[in-house]
N, C-alpha and C positions, 0 to 999 in steps of 0.2 A: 504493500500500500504506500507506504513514505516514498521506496522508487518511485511508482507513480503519479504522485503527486511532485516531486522533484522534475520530472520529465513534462507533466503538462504545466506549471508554472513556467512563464514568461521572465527569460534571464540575462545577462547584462549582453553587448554585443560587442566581439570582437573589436579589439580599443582600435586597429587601424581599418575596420570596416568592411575586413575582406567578408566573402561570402562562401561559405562551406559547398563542399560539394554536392551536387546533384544526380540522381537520386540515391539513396534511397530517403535520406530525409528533405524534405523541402524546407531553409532557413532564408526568409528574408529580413535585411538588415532593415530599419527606417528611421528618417527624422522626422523628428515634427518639426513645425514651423517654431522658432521661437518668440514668434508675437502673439502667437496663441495656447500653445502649450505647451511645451518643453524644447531643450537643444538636446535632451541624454537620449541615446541609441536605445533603441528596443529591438531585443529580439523574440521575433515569433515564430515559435517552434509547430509545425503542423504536419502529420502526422497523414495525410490525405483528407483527414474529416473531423477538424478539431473544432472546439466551440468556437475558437477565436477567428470564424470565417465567420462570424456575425457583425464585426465589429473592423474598423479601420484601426491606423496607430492612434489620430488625436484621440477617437473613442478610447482606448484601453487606457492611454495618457488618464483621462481624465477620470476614468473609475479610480486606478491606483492612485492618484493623487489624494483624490477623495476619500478612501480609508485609511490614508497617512494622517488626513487630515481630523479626524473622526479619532482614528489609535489616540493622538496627542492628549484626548480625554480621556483614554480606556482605559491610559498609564496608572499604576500603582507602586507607590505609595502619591508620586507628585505628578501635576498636570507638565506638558512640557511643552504649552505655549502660556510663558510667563510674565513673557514680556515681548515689544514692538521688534528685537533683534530675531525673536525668536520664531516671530511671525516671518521676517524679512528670508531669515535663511528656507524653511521652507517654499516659498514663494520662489525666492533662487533655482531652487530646484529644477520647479518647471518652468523657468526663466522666463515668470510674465513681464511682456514690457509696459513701459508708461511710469506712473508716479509711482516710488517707493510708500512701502508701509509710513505712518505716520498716527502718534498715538493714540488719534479715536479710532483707526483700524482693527487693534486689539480686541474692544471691547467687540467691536460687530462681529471679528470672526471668530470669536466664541460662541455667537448668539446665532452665527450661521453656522458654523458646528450642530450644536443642538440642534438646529432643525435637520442637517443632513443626517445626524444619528437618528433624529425619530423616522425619517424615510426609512433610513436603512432595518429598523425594528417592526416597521408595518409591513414590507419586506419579508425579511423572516416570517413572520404572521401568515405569510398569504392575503394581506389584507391591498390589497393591489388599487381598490377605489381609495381609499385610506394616502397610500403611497402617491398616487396623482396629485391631488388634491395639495398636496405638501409640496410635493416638488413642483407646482406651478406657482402657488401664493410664493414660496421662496425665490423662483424666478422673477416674479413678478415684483419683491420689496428689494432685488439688486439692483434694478432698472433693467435688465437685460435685454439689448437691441441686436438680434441674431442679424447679421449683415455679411455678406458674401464680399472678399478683398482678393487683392493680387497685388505683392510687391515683394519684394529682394530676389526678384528671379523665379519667384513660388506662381502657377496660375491658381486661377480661382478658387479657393478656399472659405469655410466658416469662421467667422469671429463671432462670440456671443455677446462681449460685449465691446464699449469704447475706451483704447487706451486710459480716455481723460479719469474715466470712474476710477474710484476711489480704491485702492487695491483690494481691500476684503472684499467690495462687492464682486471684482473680477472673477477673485478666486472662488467664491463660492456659486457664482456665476456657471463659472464652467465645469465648479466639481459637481454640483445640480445635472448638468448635461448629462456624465457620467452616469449616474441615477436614473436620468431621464431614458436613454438609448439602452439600458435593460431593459427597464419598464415595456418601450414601443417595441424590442425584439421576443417579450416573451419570457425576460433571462434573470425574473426578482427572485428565482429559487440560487443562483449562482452567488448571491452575496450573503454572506452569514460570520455567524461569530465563530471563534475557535474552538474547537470540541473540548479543550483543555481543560479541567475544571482550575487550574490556575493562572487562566489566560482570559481576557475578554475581549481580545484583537479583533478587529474586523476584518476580513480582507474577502475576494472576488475571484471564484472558484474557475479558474480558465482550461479545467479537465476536459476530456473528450464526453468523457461520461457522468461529469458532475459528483464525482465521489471524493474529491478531497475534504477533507476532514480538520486541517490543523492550518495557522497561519504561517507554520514555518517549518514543514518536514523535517529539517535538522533541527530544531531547538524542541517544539512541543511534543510534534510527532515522534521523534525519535524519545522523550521523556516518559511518554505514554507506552510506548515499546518495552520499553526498559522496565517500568511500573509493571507491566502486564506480566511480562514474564518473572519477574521475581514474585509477584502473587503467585504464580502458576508450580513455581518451585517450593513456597510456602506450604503449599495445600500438601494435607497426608495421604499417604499413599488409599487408593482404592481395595477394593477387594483382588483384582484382578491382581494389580502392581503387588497385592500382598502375596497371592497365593504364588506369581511368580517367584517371589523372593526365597517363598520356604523351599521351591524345586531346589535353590539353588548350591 
């Protein structure tokens, strides 16, 4: 299971961008635009028939940004958007351009946090009218003006919203989007929490078959493994395990 979920996550791409050979797996490298969501290279691993044929790069851009952004609450013991730098460096990530965070930013993208977490909980739910409903009104209190652009050599492309807005509404802007493009594909059973029970991460299940389980195959999933089988070593032997013994 952990391989498998290791295999259909989406993972960094080759730093000088080559492109893996053809076939047996099909790896293509992508950037996103960086006026809309990110400069960092994605790789998308597909398999002939993966989920991730639902979705373009700035789509998956924008789901993973959005449970980055979401986790920052999830954390325990301390939140780890605590301050305007710490909005800033996120933001870096997906390298939105226009005005730098600025300190009434904070507060909103805390407040647009919360709503992206209760989508992502109605979500889970199955509660899918529930889940519209929230991701439109949140659209709607960013300002968001979906507008088709072309510049730096890029053609025609989506922006959701304007440079000039204020950075948290950008960003929640687009990680709404994120939310949104499950939603109209079908795909609100793909986002969920970690089956950890010492985990409450979010993250967006990009398996062939929707079976990952854990936010992070090597940390959780592998903890849970681990857990499993030393219970399994714990337990006293059975009748059968007994009566073999005495053969012996």
């Amino acid at each position: 299971m952990a391989d498998e979920e290791m295999k259909a996550a989406p993972s960094a791409a080759d730093s000088l961008g080559r492109r893996p050979p053809y076939p047996p797996e099909i790896c293509v490298d992508v950037m996103t635009d960086s006026s809309y969501g990110t400069d960092m290279e994605v790789r998308l691993r597909d398999d002939a028939d993966s989920s991730q044929s639902h979705f373009d790069a700035d789509q998956i851009e924008a789901m993973i940004g959005c449970v980055e952004l979401i986790n920052t609450g999830r954390t325990d013991p301390a939140d780890e958007l605590r301050d305007v730098s710490d909005l800033q460096r996120l933001a870096g990530r997906y390298a939105f351009a226009g005005s730098r965070a600025r300190p009434r930013d904070l507060p909103a993208a805390l407040d647009y946090r919360a709503q992206l977490d209760s989508v992502v909980r109605a979500c889970e739910e199955g509660a899918e009218p529930v889940a519209i409903a929230r991701i439109n009104a949140l659209l709607a209190a960013t300002g968001a003006i979906p507008q088709i652009t072309a510049h730096d050599g890029r053609g025609p492309h989506l922006h959701v919203s304007s440079p000039t807005s204020p950075l948290a509404d950008r960003m929640a802007a687009h990680f709404a989007m994120g939310l949104a493009w499950l939603v109209v594909a079908g795909q609100i059973h793909r986002i969920r929490t970690c089956a950890s029970p010492t985990c409450s991460k979010v993250f967006v299940d990009f398996s062939r078959n929707s079976s990952r389980r854990y936010c992070d195959s090597r940390t959780c999933g592998n903890r849970m493994h681990v857990a499993a089988y030393r219970a399994r070593r714990q337990q006293p032997p059975g009748p059968a395990d007994a009566d073999s013994s005495a053969l012996r």
